[in-house]
C-alpha positions in Angstrom: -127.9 -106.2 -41.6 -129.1 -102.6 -43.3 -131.0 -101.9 -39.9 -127.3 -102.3 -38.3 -125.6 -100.5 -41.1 -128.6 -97.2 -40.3 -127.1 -98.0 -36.3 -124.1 -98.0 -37.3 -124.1 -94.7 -39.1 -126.1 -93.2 -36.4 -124.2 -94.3 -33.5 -120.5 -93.1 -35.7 -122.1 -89.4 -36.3 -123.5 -89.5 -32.6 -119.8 -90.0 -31.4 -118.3 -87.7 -33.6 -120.1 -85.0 -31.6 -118.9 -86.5 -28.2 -115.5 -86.2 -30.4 -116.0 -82.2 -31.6 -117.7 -81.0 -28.0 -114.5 -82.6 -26.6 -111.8 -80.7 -28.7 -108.6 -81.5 -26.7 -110.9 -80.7 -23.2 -108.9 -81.0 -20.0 -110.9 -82.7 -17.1 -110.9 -79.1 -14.9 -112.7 -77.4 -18.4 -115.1 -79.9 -18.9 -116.2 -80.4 -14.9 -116.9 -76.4 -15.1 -118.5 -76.2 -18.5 -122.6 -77.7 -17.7 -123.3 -77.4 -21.2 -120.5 -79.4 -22.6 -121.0 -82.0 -19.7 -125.4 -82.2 -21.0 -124.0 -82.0 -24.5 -121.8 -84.8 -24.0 -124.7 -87.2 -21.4 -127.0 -86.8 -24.4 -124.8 -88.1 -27.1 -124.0 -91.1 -24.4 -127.7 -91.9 -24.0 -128.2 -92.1 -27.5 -124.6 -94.5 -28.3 -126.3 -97.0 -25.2 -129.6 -96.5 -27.2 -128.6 -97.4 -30.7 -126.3 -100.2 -29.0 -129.3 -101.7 -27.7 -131.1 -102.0 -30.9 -128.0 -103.3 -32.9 -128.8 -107.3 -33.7 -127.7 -109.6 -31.7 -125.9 -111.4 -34.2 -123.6 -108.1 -34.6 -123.2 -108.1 -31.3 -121.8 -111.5 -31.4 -119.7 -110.8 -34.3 -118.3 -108.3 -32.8 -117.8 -109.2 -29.5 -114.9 -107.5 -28.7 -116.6 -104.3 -28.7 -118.2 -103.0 -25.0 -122.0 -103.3 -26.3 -123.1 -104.1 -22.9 -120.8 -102.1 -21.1 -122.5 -99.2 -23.6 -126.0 -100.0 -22.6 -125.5 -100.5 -19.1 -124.0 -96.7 -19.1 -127.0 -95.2 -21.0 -129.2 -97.4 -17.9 -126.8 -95.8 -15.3 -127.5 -91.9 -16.7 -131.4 -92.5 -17.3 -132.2 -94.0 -14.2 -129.1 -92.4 -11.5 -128.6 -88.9 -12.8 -128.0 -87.6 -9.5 -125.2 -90.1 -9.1 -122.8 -89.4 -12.6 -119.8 -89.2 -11.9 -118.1 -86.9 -14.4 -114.3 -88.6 -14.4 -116.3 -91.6 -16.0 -118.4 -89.4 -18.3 -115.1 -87.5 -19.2 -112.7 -90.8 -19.1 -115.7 -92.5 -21.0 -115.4 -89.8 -23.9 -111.6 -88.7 -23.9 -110.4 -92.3 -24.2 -113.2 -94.6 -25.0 -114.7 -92.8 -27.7 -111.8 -93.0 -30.4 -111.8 -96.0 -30.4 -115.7 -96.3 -31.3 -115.3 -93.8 -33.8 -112.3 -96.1 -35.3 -113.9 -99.2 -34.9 -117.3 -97.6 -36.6 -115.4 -95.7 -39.5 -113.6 -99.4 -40.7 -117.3 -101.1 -40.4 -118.1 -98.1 -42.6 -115.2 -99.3 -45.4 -116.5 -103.0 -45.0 -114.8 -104.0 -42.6 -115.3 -107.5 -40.6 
């Protein structure tokens, strides 16, 4: 479990920036602001990254959580760029993200 605890911590500060570039952004900012929208793909890429290297056992620990889902997206941004659609980028970050950051801060204090 220390390689998933590294993840962990990678894939928490990784969000945090999705969380900061965000900073109360409405959907008409973000759609005009490029470098928000690349700032904000990157940090994605990397959250499906570290999800797919997290142990499966995790995983099945905590199987409430969207790991596939996550992966799949980081899949869908390598491979169809041309094809993001940025409601689901910014719906993805605005309401998704919290709760990774919450969920990552409690495995943080120990949590189960």
């Amino acid at each position: 479990m220390p390689r998933d605890e590294s993840l962990l911590h990678d894939m928490l500060r990784t969000a945090e920036q999705i969380e900061q570039f965000m900073d109360r952004m409405d959907f008409e900012r973000f759609a005009a602001d490029a470098k928000t929208q690349s700032a904000i793909l990157h940090q994605f890429l990397l959250i499906g990254e570290i999800a797919k290297r997290l142990s499966d056992d995790f995983k099945s620990a905590h199987a409430s959580m969207p790991w596939s889902a996550t992966a799949r997206m980081r899949d869908k941004l390598i491979h169809h760029y041309r094809g993001v659609d940025l409601r689901e980028i910014f719906k993805a970050a605005d309401a998704e993200i919290p709760k990774l950051i919450a969920f990552l801060r409690l495995q943080q204090l120990g949590g189960k």
